[in-house]
Residue, then its C-alpha position, 0 to 999 in steps of 0.5 A: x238350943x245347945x247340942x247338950x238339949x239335943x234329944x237322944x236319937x237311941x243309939x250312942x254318940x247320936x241325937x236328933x237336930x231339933x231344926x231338922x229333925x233327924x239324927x246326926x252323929x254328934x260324939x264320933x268316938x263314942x258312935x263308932x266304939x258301941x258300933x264295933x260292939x254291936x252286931x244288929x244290921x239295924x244299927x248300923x244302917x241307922x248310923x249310917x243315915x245319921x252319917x248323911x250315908x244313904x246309899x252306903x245304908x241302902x245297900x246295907x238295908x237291902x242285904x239285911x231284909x234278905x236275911x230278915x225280911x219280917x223286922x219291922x225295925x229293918x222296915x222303918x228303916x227302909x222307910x227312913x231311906x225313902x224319905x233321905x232320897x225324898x220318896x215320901x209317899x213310899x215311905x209314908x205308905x210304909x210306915x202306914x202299912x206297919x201300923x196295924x202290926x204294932x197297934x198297942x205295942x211298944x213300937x207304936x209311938x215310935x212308928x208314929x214318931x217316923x211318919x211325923x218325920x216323913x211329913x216333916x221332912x216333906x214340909x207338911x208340919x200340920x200332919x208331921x204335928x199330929x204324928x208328933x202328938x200321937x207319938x207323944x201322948x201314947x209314950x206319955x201314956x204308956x210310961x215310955x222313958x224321959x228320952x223318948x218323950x223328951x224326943x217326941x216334945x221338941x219334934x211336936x214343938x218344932x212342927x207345931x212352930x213351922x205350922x204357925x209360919x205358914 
């Protein structure tokens, strides 16, 4: 798969590695011109995990948590963080804990699609495949944009094939 088939990772000069699932900065000048435009801590603690920066956007989750401890976005990022430092039951306990806040939400695939890559990432494809699918059928079913269902396909499919090899 070409770095053109890679799917959006939803924040400019990013997208997801289909190997691995997380996202990367593929377009530094464009990642780094819409960071100066944007004044959200989310993004840029999200740029810096896909900069393979963790502890750089540790610190910086933690200053904006004080600020704004309630995000769920700043949450799932917290959760992110643990799994980039393989704490995966803190981050799927986490990402589980939020789910009864963003049930029948826009959110909720993309919750579901987080936990896929915390199982994922720690090397249990068949319940990172059951996120993937969940994620998948209710962005299906909701209307969700063509990037994020294209996302949670090749999420689903890569999972889907490592399971096959175990």
């Amino acid at each position: 798969m070409g770095l053109k088939d890679w799917p959006s990772a939803g924040f400019p000069g990013t997208a997801v590695n289909p190997e691995t699932l997380l996202p990367e900065v593929v377009d530094e000048e464009a990642c780094s011109a819409a960071l100066a435009q944007s004044n959200d801590a989310g993004d840029h603690i999200f740029v810096l995990l896909a900069r393979g920066q963790v502890g750089e956007a540790a610190d910086a989750a933690a200053n904006a948590r004080l600020a704004d401890p309630e995000s769920i976005r700043l949450q799932v990022l917290d959760a992110e963080i643990l799994r980039a430092t393989k704490n995966y039951d803190r981050a799927e306990r986490v990402l589980r804990g939020l789910l009864p806040a963003v049930a029948g939400t826009p959110q909720e695939p993309w919750l579901f699609q987080q936990l896929g890559k915390v199982h994922f990432s720690n090397g249990q494809f068949e319940a990172a495949a059951k996120n993937f699918a969940t994620s998948l059928e209710i962005r299906v079913a909701s209307g969700s944009d063509a990037t994020a269902i294209y996302s949670a396909t090749v999420s689903l499919k890569r999972a889907l094939d490592l399971a096959e090899r175990e």
